[in-house]
N, C-alpha and C positions, 0 to 999 in steps of 0.2 A: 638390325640383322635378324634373321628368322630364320629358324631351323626347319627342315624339312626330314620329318620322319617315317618310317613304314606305318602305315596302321597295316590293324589287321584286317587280313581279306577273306580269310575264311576260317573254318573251322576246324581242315582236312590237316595245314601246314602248317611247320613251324619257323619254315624260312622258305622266300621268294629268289627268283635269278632276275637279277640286272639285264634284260635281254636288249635295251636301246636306252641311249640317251635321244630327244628329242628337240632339246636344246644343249647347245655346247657350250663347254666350259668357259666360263667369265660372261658368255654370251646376258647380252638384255631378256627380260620377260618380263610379261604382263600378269598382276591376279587373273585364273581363271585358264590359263595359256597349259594345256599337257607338255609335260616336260621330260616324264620316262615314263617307260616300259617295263612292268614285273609282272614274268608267269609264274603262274600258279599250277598247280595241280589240273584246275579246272580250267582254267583259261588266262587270256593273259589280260591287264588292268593296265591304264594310264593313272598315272598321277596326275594332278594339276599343281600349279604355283600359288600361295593359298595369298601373295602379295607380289607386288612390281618392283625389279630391282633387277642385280645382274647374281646369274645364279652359278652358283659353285660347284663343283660334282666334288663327294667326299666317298661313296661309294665305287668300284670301282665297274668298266663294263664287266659279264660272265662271271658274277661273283654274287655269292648267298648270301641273303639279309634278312636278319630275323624281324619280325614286328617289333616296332618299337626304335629300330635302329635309326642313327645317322645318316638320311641319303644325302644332303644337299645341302646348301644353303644359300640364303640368298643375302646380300648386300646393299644397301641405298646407291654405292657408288662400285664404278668401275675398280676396284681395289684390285691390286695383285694377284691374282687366281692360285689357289693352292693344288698342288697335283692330285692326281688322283692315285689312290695306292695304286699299287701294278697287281697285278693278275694273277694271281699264285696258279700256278703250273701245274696241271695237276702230278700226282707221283706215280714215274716210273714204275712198270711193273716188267717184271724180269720177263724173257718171251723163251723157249723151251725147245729147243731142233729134236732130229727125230728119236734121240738116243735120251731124250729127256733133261739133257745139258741147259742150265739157263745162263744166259749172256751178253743177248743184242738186248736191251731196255725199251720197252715198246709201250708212249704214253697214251694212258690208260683213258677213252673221253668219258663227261661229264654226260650224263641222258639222262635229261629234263623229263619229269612224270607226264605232261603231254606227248613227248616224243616216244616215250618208254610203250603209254595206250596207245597209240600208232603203231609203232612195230605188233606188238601183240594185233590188233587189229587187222593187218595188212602183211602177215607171216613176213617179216622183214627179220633177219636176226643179228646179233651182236657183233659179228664180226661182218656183217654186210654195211653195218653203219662206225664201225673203228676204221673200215677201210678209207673212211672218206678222209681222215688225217684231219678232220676237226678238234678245237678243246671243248666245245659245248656243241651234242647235237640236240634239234630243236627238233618240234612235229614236223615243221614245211621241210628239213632236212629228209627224213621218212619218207615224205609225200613225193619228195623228186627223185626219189632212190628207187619208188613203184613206176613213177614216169617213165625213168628210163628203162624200165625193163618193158615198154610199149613202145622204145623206140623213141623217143624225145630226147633234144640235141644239148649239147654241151651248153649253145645259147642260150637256149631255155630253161633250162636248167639255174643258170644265172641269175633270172630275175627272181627266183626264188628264195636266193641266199639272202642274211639278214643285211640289213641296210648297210652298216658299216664294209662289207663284202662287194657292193654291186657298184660294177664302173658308171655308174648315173649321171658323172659330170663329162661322161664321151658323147661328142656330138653323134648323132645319129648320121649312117650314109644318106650322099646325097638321091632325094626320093623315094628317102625310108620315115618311117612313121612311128615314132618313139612314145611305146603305151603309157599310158598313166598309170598312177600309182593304183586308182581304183581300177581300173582296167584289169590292171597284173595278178592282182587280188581274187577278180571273179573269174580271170584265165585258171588260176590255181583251184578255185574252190572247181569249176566246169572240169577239170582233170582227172581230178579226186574223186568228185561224183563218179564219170561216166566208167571209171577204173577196180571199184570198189564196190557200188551199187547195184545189186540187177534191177532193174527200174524196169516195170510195168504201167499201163496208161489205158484210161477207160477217160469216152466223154460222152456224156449228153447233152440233150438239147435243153434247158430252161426255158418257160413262157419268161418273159421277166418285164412288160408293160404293166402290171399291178403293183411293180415290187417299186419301179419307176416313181410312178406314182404317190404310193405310199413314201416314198422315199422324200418327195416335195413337202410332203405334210410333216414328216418327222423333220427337215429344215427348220420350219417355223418354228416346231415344238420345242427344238432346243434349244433355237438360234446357234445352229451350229451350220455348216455345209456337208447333210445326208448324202449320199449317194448310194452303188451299189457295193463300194469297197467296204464302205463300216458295215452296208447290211449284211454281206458275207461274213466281215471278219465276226459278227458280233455270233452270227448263227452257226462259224466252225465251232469257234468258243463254247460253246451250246452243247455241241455233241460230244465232249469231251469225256464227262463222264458215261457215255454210251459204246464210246470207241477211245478208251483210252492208247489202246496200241498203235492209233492212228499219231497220236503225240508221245509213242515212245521213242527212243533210241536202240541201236544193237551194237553191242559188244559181245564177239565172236557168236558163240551160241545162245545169247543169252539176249531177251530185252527188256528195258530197264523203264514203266510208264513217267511219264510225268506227273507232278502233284497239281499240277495247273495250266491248263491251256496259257501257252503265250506267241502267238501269231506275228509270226515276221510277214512285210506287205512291201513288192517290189516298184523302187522309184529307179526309171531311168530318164535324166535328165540331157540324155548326149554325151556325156563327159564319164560314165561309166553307172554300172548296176550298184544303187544302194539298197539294203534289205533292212531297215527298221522295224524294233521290235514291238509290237504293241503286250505290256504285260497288263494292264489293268484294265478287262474285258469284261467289266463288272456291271456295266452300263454302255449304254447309247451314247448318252453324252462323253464319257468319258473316253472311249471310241473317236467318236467323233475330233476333239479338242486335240488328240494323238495327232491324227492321221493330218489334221491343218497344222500344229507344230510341223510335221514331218515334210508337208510340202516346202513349206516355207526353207526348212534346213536343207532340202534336197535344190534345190534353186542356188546354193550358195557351195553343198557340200557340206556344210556346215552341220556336221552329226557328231554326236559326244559318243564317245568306247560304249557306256551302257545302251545308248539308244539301240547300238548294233549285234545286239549279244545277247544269246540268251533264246532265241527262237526254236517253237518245238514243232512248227507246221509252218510251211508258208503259202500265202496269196499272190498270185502273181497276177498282176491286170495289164490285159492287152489293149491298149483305145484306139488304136487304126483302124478304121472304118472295113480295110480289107483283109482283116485276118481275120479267118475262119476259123483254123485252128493253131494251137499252141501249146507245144510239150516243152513243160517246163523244167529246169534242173532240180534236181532231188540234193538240196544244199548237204553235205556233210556234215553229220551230225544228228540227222532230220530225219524222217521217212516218208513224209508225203510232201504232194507241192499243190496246190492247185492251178488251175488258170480258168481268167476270166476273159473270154473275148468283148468286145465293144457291141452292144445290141445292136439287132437288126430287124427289119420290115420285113414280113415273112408274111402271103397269102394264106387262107385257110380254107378249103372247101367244107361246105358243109353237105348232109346229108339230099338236103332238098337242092342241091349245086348252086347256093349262091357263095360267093363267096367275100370275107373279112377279111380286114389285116391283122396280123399281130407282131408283138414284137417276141424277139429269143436271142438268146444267146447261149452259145457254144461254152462248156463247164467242164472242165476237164481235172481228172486226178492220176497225177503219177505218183507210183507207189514201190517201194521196195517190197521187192517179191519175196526175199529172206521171209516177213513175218507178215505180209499181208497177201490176202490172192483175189482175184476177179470177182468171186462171189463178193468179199467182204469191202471193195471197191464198189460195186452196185450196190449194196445194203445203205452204205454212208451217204453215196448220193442221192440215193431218195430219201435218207432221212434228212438230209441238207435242203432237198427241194420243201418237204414237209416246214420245218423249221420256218424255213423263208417266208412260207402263203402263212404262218401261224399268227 
């Protein structure tokens, strides 16, 4: 038998919320297999199963667990499942009519420090999120509390709520088309953006036949597979201590830089948008070695909680030969995006009228206007373009 306990996750907390189980109770699991869900302050973490066996819940769902606690356990055999506590309630708090009389008992909900910076973020207030008759609200709670004041339906609304919440086992009507789970995900974060962000967008044109080029020879040099994804991400990375507000965050009036470039880089494989995070931009290679893990995982779907977390700029690459351009989402959380279109064959006249070909592509940057503006959007991209030919 193996116990399963909280480590610690950060530095900020002294206890986590139970926000999902992942496997269910007595159910089988594999070493390595995620098995719950605890938010943090900061965000929220998977556990894994650290051995194969059937695994017990000892923790209960919507309940605080310190580091170090009792979440799980796992079993060799199918043994008897033991229950999980129940829920503790939260307590009653007396409610006050107009003569200041208290009476009706009106339970008091639980708001999670991610949910807590959401409201603050998103002027949502206290009694706008008790209204909802939850015992635990959560951020995505917030985020469909702003939804609906833009007019977004009951339905919608729905795929929001936490797992244990959403009717997922109703078949879908007939010649309706039931999203995926990553699907729902990037519905929510495209919501949030376009709700919350005022998003600005400058592009230009890149020559990008040299970078091509150069790019074949950095292959060999590393034996890695170069392209122009690592050479962008490696050269945003670059500019970081030049524009560090470009890899800041904003909280209300305020914005918070990053201590380190870490570039999220978009896979869509058909089946939904993944945004894997590249943190160790330290190198070429090491660039590189990411971005081939990452295809590999995105062909399967197969992304671990940390690959997807944690991003403070991102790369979005376009490769259809026929997009020209592409305004990409300004992820929550984030303040720029870029986008790469797919190079193209572009004539050149020259002065004497003959004329060459070259190649270009279309480079675009969206930007939250809160803390960045057009001047400082053309500053970056010609220091991006500089970077690149260096």
């Amino acid at each position: 038998m193996a116990d399963i306990r909280v480590p610690k996750l950060n530095n900020n907390d002294t206890e986590y919320l139970v926000v999902e189980w992942l496997v269910g109770n007595g159910k089988p699991v594999v070493a390595g297999e995620p098995i719950a869900v605890l938010e943090t302050s900061k965000a929220t973490d998977e556990l894994e199963a650290e051995e194969s066996g059937y695994l017990h819940h000892v923790a209960a769902l919507d309940t605080w667990i310190a580091p170090g606690a009792l979440l799980a356990r796992i079993t060799a055999e199918a043994t008897a499942q033991q229950p999980a506590p129940a829920v503790a309630a939260p307590e009653p708090v007396p409610s006050e009519d107009a003569a200041g009389r208290r009476d009706t008992p009106v339970a008091e909900p639980v708001v999670t420090a991610p949910a807590r910076a959401a409201m603050e973020e998103l002027g949502v207030s206290h009694a706008e999120v008790a209204s909802l008759g939850l015992a635990v609200i959560r951020r995505t709670d917030v985020e469909a509390l702003v939804r609906g004041r833009t007019g977004q339906t009951a339905s919608d609304a729905t795929e929001d709520a936490p797992a244990e919440e959403r009717q997922d086992t109703q078949e879908p009507a007939a010649g309706a088309h039931r999203l995926s789970r990553v699907q729902r995900a990037v519905a929510r974060a495209v919501t949030t953006s376009h709700a919350t962000i005022p998003a600005a967008y400058t592009v230009v044109k890149f020559e990008v036949g040299p970078l091509l080029e150069r790019a074949r020879g950095l292959s060999r040099e590393v034996r890695r597979p170069v392209g122009l994804a690592e050479l962008f991400v490696q050269a945003v990375a670059a500019l970081h201590p030049a524009f560090p507000l470009f890899f800041a965050s904003v909280d209300g009036d305020r914005a918070h830089p990053a201590d380190a470039p870490r570039v999220g880089v978009t896979f869509d494989m058909g089946e939904g948008l993944y945004v894997p995070v590249v943190h160790d931009t330290g190198s070429l290679k090491a660039i590189a070695d990411t971005l081939m893990r990452y295809r590999l995982a995105a062909t399967e779907g197969d992304f671990r909680e940390k690959d997807l977390t944690g991003a403070n700029i991102a790369v979005t690459l376009h490769t259809d030969a026929d997009v020209i351009l592409a305004i990409p989402l300004i992820f929550p959380g984030t303040v720029c995006a870029l986008a790469i279109t797919s190079p193209q064959p572009e004539p050149l006249l020259a002065e004497d009228g003959t004329v060459t070909m070259r190649t270009v592509a279309n480079i675009g940057l969206a930007y939250d206007h809160r803390l960045i503006n057009g001047r400082d959007a053309a500053l970056f991209l010609a220091a991006l373009r500089t970077e690149l030919q260096a």
